[in-house]
Jmol script that loads the backbone (N, CA, C; Angstrom):
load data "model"
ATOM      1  N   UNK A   1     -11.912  -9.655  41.499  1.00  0.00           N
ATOM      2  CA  UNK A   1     -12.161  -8.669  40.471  1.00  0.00           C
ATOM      3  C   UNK A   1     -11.325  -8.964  39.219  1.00  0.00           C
ATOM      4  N   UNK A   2     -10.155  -9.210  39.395  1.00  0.00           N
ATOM      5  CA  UNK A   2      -9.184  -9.915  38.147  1.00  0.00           C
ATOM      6  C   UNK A   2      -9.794 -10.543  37.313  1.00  0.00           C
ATOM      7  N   UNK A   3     -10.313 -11.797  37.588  1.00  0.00           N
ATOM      8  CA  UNK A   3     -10.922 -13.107  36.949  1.00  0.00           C
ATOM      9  C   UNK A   3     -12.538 -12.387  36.420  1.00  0.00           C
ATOM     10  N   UNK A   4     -12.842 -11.853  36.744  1.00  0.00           N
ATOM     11  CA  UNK A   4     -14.124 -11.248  36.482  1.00  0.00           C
ATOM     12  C   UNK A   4     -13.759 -10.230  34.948  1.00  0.00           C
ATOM     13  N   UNK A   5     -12.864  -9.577  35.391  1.00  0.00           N
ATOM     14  CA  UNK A   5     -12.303  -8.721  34.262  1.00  0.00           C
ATOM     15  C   UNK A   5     -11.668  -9.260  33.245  1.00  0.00           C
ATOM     16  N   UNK A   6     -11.048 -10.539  33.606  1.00  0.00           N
ATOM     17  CA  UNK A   6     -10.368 -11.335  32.715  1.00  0.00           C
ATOM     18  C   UNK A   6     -11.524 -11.847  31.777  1.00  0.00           C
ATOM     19  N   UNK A   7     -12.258 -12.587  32.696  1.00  0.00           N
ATOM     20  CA  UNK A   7     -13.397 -13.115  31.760  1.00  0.00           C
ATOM     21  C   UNK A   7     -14.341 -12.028  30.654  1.00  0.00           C
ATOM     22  N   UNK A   8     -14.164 -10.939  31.233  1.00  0.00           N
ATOM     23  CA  UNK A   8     -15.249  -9.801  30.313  1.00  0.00           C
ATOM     24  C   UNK A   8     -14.250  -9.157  28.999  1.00  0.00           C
ATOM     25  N   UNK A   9     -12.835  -9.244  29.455  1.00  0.00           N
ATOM     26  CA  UNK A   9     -11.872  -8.643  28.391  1.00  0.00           C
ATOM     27  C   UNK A   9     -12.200  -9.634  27.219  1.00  0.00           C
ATOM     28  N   UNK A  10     -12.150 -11.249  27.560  1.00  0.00           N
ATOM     29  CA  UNK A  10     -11.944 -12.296  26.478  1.00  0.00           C
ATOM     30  C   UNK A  10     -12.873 -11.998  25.416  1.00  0.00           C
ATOM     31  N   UNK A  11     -13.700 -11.492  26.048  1.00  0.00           N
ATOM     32  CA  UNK A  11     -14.676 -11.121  24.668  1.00  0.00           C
ATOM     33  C   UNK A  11     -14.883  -9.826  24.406  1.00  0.00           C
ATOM     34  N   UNK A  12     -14.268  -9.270  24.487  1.00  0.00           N
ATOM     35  CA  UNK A  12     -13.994  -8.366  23.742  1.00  0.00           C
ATOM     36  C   UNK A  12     -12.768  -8.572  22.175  1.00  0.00           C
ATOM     37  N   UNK A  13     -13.531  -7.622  21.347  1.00  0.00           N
ATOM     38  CA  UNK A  13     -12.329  -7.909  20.078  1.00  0.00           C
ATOM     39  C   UNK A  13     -11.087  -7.074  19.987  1.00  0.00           C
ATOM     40  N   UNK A  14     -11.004  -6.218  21.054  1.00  0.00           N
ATOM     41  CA  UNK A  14      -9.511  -5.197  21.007  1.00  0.00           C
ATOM     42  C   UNK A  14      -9.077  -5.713  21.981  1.00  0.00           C
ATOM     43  N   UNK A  15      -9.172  -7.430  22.793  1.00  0.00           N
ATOM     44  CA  UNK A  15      -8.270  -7.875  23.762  1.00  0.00           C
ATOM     45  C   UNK A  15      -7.952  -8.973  23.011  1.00  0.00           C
ATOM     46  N   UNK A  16      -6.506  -8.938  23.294  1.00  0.00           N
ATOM     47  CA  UNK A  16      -5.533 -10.266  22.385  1.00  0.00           C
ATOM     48  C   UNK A  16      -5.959 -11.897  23.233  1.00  0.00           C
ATOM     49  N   UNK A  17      -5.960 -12.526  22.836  1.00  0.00           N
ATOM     50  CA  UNK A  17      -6.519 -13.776  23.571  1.00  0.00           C
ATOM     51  C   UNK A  17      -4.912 -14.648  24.129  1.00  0.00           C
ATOM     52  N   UNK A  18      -3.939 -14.050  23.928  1.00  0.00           N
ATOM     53  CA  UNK A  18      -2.889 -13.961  24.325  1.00  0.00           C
ATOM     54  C   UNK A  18      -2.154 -13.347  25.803  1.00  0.00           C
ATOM     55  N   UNK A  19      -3.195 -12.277  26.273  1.00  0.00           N
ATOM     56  CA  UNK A  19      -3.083 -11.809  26.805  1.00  0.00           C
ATOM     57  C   UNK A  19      -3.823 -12.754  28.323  1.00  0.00           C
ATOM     58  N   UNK A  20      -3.143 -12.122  29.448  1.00  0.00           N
ATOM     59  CA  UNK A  20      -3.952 -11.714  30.776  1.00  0.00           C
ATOM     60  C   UNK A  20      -4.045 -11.279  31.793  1.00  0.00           C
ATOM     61  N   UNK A  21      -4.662 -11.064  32.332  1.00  0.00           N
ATOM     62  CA  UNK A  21      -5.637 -10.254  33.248  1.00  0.00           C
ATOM     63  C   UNK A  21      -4.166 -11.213  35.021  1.00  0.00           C
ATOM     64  N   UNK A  22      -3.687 -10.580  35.428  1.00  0.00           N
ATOM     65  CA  UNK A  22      -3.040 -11.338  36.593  1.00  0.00           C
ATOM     66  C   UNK A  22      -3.557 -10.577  38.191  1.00  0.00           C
ATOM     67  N   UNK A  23      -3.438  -9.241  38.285  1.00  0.00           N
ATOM     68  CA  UNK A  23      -4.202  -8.863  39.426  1.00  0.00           C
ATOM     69  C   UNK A  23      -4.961  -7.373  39.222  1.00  0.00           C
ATOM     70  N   UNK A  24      -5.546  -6.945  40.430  1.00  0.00           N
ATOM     71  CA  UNK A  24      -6.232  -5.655  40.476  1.00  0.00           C
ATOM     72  C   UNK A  24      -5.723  -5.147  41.490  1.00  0.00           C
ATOM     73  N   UNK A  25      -4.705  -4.025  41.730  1.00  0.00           N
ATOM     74  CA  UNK A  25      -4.432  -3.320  42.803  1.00  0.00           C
ATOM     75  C   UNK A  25      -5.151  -2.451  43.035  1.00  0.00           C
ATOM     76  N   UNK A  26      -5.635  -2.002  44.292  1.00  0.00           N
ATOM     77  CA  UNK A  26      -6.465  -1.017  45.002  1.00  0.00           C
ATOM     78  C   UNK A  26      -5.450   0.334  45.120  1.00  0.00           C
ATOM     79  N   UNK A  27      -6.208   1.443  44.104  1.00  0.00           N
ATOM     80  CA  UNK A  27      -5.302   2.646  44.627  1.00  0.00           C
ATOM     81  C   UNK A  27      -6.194   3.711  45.204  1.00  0.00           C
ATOM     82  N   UNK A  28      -7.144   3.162  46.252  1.00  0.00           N
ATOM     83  CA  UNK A  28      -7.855   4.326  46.511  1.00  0.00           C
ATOM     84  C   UNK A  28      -8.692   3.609  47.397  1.00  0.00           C
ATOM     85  N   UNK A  29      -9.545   4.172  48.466  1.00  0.00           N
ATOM     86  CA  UNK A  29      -9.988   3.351  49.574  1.00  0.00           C
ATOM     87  C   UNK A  29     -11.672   3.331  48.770  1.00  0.00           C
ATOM     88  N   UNK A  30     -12.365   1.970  48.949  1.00  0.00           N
ATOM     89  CA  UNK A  30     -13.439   1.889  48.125  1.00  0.00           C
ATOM     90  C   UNK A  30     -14.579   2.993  49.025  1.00  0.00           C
ATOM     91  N   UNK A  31     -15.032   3.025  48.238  1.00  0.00           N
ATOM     92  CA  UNK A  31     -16.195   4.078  48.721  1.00  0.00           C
ATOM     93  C   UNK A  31     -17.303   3.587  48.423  1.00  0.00           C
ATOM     94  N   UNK A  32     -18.437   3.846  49.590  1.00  0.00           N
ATOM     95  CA  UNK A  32     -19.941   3.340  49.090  1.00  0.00           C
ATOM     96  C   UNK A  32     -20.847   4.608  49.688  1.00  0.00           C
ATOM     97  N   UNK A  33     -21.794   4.476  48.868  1.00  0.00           N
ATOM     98  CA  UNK A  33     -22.253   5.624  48.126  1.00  0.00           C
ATOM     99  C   UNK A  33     -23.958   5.478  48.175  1.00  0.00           C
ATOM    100  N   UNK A  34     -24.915   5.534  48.390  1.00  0.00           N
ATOM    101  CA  UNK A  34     -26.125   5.423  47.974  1.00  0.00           C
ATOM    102  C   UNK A  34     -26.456   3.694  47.384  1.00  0.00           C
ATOM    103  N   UNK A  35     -25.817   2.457  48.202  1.00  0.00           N
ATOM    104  CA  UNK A  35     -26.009   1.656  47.508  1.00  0.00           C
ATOM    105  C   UNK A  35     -25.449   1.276  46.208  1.00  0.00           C
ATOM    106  N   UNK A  36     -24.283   2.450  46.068  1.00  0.00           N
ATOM    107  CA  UNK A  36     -22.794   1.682  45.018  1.00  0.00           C
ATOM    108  C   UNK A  36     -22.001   1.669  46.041  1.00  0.00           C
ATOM    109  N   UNK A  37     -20.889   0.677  45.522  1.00  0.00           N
ATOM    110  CA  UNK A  37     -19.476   0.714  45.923  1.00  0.00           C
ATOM    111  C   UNK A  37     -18.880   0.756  44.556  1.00  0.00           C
ATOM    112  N   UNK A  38     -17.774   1.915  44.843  1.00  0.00           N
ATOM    113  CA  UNK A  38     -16.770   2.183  44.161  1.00  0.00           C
ATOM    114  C   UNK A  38     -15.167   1.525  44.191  1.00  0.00           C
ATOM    115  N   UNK A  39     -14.731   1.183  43.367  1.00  0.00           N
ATOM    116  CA  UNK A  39     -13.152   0.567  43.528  1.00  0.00           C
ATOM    117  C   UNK A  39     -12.559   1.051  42.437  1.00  0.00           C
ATOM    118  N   UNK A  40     -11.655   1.597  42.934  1.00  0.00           N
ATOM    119  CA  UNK A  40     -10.572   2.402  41.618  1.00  0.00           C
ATOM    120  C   UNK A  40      -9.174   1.490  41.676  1.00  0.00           C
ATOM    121  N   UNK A  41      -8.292   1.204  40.687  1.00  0.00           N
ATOM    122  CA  UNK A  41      -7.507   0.615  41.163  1.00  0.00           C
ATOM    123  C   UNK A  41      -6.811   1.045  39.191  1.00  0.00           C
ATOM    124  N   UNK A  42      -5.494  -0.417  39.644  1.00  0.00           N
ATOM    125  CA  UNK A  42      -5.062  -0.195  38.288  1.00  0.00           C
ATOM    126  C   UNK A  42      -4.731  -2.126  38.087  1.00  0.00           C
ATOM    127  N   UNK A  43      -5.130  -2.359  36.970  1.00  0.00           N
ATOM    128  CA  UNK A  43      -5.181  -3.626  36.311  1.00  0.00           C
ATOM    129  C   UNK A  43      -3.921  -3.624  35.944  1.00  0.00           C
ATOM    130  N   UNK A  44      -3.620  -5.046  36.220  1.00  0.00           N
ATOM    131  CA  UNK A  44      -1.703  -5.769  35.922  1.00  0.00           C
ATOM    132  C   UNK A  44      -2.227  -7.138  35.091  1.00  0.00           C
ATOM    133  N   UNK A  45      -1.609  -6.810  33.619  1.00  0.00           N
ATOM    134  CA  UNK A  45      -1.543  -7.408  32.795  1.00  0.00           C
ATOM    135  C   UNK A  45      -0.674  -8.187  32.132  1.00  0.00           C
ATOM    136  N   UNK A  46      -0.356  -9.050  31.462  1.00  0.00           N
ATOM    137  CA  UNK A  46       0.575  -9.657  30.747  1.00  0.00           C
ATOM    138  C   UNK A  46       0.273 -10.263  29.079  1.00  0.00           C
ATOM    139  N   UNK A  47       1.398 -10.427  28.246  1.00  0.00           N
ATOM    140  CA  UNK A  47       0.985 -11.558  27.345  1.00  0.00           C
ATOM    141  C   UNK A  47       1.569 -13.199  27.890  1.00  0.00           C
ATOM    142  N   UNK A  48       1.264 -14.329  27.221  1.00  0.00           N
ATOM    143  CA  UNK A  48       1.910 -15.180  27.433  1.00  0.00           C
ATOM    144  C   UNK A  48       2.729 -15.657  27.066  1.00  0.00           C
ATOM    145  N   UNK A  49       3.827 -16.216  27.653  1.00  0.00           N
ATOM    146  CA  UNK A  49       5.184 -16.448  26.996  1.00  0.00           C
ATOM    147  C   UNK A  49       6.020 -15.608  27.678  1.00  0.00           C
ATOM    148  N   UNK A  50       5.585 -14.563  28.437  1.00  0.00           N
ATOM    149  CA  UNK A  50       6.500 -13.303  28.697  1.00  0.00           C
ATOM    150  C   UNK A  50       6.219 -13.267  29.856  1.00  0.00           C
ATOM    151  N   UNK A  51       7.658 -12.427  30.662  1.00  0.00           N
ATOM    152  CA  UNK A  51       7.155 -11.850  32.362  1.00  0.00           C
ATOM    153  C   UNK A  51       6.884 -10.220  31.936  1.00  0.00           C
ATOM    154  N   UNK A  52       6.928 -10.173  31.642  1.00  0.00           N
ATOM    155  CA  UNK A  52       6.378  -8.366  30.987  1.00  0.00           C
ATOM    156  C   UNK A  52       5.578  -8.138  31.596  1.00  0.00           C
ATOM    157  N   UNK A  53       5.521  -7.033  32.289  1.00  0.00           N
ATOM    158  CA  UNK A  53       3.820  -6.793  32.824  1.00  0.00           C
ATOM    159  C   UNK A  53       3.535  -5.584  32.507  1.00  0.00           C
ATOM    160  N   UNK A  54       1.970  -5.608  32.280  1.00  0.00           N
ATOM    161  CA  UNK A  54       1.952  -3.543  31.852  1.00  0.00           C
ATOM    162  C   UNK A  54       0.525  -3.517  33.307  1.00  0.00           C
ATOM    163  N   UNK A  55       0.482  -2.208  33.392  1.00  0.00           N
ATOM    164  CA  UNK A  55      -0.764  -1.712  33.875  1.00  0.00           C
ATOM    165  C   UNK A  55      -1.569  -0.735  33.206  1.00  0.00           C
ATOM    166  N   UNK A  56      -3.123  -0.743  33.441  1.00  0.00           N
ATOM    167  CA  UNK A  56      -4.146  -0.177  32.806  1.00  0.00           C
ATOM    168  C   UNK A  56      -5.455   0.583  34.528  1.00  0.00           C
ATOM    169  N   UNK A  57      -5.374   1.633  34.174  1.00  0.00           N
ATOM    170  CA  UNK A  57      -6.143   2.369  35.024  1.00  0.00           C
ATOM    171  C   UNK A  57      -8.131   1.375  35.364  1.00  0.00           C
ATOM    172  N   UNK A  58      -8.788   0.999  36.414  1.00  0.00           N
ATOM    173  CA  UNK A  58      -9.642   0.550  35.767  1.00  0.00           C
ATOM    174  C   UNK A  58     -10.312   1.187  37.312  1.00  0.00           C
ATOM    175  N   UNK A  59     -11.332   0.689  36.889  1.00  0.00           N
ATOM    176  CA  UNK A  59     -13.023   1.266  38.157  1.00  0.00           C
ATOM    177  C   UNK A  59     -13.829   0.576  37.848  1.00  0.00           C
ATOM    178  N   UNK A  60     -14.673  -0.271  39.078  1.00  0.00           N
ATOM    179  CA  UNK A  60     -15.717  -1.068  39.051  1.00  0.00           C
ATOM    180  C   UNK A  60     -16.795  -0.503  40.246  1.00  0.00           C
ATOM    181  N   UNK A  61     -18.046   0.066  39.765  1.00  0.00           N
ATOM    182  CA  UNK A  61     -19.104   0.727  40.397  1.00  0.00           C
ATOM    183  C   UNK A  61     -20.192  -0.703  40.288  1.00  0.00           C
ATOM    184  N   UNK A  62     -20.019  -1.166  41.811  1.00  0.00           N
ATOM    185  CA  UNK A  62     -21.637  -1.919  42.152  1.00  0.00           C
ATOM    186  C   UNK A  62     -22.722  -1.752  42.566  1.00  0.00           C
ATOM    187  N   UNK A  63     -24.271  -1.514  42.324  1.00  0.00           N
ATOM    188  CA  UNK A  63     -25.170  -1.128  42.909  1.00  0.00           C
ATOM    189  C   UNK A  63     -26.193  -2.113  43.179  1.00  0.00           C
ATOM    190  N   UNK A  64     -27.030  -1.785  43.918  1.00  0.00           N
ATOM    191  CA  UNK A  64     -28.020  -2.537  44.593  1.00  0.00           C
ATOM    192  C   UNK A  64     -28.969  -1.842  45.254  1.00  0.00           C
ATOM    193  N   UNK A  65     -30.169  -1.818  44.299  1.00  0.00           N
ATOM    194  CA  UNK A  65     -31.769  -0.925  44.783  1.00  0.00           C
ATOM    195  C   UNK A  65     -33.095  -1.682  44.849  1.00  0.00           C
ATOM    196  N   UNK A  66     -33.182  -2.694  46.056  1.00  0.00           N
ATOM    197  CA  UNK A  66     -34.232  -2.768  46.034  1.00  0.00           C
ATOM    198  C   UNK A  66     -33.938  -4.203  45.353  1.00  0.00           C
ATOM    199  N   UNK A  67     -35.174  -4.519  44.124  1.00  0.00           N
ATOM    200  CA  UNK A  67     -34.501  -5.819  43.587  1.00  0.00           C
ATOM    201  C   UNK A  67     -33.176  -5.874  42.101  1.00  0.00           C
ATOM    202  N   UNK A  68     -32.989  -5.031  42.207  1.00  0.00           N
ATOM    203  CA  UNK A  68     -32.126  -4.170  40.821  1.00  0.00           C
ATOM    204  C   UNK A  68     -30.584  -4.517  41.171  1.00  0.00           C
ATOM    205  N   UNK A  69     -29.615  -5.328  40.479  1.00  0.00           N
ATOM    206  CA  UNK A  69     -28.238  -5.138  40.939  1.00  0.00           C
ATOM    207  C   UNK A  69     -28.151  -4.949  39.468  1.00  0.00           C
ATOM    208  N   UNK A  70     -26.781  -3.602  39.524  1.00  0.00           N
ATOM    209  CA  UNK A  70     -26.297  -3.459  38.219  1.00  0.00           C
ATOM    210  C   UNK A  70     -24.675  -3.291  38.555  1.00  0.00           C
ATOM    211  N   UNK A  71     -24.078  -3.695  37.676  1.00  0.00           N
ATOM    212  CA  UNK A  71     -22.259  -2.789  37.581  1.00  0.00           C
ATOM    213  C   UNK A  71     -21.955  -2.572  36.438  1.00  0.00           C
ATOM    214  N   UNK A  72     -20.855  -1.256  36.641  1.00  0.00           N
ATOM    215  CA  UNK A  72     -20.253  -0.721  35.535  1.00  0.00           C
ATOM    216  C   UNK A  72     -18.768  -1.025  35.673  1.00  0.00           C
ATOM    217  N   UNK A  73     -17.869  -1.750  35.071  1.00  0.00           N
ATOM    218  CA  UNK A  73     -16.246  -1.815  35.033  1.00  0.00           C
ATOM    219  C   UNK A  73     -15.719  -0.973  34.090  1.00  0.00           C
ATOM    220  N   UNK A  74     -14.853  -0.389  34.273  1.00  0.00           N
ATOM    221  CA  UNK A  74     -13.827   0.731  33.214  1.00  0.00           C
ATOM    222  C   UNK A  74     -12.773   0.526  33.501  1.00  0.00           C
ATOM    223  N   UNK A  75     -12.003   0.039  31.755  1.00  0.00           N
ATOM    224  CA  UNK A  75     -10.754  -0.429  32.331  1.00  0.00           C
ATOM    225  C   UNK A  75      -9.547   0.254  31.407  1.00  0.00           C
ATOM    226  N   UNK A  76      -8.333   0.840  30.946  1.00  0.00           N
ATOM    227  CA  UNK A  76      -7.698   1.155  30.392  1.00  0.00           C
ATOM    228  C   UNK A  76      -7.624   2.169  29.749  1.00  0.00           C
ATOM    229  N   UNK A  77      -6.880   3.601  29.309  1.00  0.00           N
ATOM    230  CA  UNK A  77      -6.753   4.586  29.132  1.00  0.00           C
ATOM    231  C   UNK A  77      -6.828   4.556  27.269  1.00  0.00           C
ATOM    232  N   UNK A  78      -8.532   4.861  26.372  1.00  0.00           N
ATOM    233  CA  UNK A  78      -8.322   4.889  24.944  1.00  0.00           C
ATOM    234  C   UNK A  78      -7.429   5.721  24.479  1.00  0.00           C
ATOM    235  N   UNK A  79      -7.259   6.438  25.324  1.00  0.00           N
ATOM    236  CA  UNK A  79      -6.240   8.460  24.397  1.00  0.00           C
ATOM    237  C   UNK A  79      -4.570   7.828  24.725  1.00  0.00           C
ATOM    238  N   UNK A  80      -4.412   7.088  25.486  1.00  0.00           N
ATOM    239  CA  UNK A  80      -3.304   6.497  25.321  1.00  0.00           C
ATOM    240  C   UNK A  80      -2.842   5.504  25.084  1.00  0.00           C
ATOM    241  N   UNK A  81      -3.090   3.942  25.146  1.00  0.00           N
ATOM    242  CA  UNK A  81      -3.450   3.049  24.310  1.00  0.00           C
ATOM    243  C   UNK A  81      -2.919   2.080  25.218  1.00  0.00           C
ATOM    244  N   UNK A  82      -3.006   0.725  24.779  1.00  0.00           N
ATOM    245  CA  UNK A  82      -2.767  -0.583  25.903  1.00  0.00           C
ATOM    246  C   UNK A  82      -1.247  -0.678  25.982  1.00  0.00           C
ATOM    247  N   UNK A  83      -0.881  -1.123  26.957  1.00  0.00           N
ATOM    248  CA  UNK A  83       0.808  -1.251  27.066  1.00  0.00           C
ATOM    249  C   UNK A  83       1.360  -0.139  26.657  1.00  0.00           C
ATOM    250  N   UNK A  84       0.955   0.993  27.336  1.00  0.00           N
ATOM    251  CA  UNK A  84       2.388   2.214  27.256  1.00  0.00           C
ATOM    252  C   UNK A  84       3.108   2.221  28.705  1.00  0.00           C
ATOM    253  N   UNK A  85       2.447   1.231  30.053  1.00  0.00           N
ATOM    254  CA  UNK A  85       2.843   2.013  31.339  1.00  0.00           C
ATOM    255  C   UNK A  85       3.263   0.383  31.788  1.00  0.00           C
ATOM    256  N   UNK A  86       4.361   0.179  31.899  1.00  0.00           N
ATOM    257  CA  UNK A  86       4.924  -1.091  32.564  1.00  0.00           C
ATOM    258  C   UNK A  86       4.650  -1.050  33.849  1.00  0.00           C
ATOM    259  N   UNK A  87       4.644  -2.483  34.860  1.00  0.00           N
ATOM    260  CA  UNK A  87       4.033  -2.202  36.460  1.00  0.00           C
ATOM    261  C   UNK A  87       5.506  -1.430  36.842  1.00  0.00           C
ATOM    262  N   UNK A  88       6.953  -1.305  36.744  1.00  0.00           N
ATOM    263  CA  UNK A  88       7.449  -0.745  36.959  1.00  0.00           C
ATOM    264  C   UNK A  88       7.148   0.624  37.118  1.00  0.00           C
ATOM    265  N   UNK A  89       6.638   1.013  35.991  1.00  0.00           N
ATOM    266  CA  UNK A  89       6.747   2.901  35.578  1.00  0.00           C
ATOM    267  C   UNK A  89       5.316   3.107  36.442  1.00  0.00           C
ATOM    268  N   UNK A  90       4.317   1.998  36.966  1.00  0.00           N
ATOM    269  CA  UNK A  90       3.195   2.405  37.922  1.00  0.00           C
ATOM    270  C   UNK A  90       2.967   3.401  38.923  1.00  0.00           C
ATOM    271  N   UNK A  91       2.230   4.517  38.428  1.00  0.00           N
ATOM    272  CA  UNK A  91       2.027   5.241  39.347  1.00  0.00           C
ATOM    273  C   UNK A  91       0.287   5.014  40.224  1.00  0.00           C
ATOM    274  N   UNK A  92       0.177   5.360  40.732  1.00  0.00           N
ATOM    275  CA  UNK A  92      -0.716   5.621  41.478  1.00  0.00           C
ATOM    276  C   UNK A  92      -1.228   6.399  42.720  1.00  0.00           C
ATOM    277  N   UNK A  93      -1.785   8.178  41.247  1.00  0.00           N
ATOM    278  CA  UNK A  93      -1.927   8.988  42.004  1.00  0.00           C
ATOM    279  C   UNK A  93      -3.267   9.515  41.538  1.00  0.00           C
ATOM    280  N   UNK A  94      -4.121   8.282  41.254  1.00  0.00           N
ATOM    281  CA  UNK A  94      -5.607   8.594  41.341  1.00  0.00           C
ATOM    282  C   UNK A  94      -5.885   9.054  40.059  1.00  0.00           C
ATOM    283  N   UNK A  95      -5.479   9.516  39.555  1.00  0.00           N
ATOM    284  CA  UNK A  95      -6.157  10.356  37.681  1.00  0.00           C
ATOM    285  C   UNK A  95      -6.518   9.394  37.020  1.00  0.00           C
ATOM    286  N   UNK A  96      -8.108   9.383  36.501  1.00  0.00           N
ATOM    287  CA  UNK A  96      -8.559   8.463  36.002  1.00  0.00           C
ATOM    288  C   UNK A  96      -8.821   9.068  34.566  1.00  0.00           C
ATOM    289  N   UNK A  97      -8.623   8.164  33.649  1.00  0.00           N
ATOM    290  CA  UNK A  97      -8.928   8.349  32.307  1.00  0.00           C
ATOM    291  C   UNK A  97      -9.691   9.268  31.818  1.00  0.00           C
ATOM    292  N   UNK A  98      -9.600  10.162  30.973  1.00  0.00           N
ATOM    293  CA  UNK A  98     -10.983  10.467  30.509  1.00  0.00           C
ATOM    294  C   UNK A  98     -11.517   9.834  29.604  1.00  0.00           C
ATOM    295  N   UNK A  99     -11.276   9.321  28.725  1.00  0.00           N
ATOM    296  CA  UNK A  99     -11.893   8.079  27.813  1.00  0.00           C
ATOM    297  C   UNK A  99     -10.981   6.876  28.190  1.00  0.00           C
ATOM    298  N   UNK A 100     -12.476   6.367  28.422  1.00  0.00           N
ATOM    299  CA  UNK A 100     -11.840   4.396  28.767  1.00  0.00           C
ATOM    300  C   UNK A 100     -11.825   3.401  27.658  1.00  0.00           C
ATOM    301  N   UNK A 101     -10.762   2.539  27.678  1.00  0.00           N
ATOM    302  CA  UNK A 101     -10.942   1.956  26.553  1.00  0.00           C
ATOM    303  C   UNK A 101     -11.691   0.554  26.218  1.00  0.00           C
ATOM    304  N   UNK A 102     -11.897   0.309  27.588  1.00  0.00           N
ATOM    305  CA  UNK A 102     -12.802  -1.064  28.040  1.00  0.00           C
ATOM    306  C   UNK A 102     -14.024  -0.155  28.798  1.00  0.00           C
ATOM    307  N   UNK A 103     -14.978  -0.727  27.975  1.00  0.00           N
ATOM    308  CA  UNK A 103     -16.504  -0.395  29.069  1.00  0.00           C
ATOM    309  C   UNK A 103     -17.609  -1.642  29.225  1.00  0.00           C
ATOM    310  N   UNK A 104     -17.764  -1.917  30.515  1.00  0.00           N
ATOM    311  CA  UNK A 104     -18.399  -3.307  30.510  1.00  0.00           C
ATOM    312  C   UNK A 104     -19.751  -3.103  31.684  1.00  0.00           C
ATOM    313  N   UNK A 105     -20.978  -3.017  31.365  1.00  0.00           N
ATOM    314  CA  UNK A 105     -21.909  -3.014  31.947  1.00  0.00           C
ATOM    315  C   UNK A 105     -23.573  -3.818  31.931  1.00  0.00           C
ATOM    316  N   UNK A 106     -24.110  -3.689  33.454  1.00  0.00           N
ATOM    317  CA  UNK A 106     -25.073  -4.535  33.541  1.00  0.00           C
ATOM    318  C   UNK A 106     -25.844  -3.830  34.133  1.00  0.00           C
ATOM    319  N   UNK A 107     -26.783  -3.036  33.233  1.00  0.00           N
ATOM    320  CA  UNK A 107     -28.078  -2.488  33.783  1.00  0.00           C
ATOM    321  C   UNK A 107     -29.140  -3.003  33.446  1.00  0.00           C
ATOM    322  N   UNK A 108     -30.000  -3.912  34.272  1.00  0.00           N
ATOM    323  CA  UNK A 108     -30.834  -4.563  34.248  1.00  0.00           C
ATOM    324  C   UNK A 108     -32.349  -3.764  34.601  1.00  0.00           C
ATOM    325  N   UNK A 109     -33.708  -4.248  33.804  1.00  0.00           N
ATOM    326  CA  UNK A 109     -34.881  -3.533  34.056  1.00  0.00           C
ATOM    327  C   UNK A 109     -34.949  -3.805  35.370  1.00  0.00           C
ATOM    328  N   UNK A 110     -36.131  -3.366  35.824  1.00  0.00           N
ATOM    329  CA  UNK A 110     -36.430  -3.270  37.220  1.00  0.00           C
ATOM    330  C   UNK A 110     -37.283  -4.733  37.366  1.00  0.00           C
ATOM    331  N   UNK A 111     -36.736  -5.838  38.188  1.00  0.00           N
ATOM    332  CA  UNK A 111     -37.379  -7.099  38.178  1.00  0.00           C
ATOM    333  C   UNK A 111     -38.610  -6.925  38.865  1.00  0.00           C
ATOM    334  N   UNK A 112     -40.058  -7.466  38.280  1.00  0.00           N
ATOM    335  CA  UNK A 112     -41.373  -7.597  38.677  1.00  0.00           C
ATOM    336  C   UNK A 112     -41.615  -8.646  38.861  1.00  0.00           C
TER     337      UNK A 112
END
end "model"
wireframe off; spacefill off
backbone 0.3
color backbone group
């Protein structure tokens, strides 16, 4: 999930190309659902040059209907901004963002 997220941040223009993506901790047991699986976790980040690490709240919803796969990733807290929560100061007690500041999705038509 890291490398996946890593790769979708790079293009984005509010991610520093300086930056990266190092792991995804699981803070919550995944859940599947009607043909999603859910993973909540919190993203461990860095710049380069530095051992600094921050974390960012994120969620990746996978589905699969039939011939249809789509996902949605949400990654980092917009109302509070990137690098306010060092992996030190990491909590993980489930409260997920209300505005995300990364949104990355693949909803595809229905293949015929």
């Amino acid at each position: 999930m890291a490398r996946l997220l890593e790769c979708l941040l790079l293009r984005d223009e509010n991610w520093n190309e300086y930056w990266w993506v190092d792991d995804v901790l699981p803070t919550a047991v995944p859940v599947l659902l009607d043909h999603q699986l859910q993973l909540q976790g919190l993203m461990i980040w860095s710049q380069k040059g530095t051992s600094k690490e921050w974390v960012e709240p994120c969620l990746m919803r996978v589905s699969e209907n039939v011939d249809v796969f789509s996902y949605e990733i949400l990654c980092g807290d917009a109302l509070r901004g990137l690098g306010e929560v060092t992996y030190e100061q990491r909590r993980m007690n489930g409260a997920l963002p209300e505005q995300w500041g990364f949104v990355f999705a693949r909803r595809p038509s229905i293949a015929r």
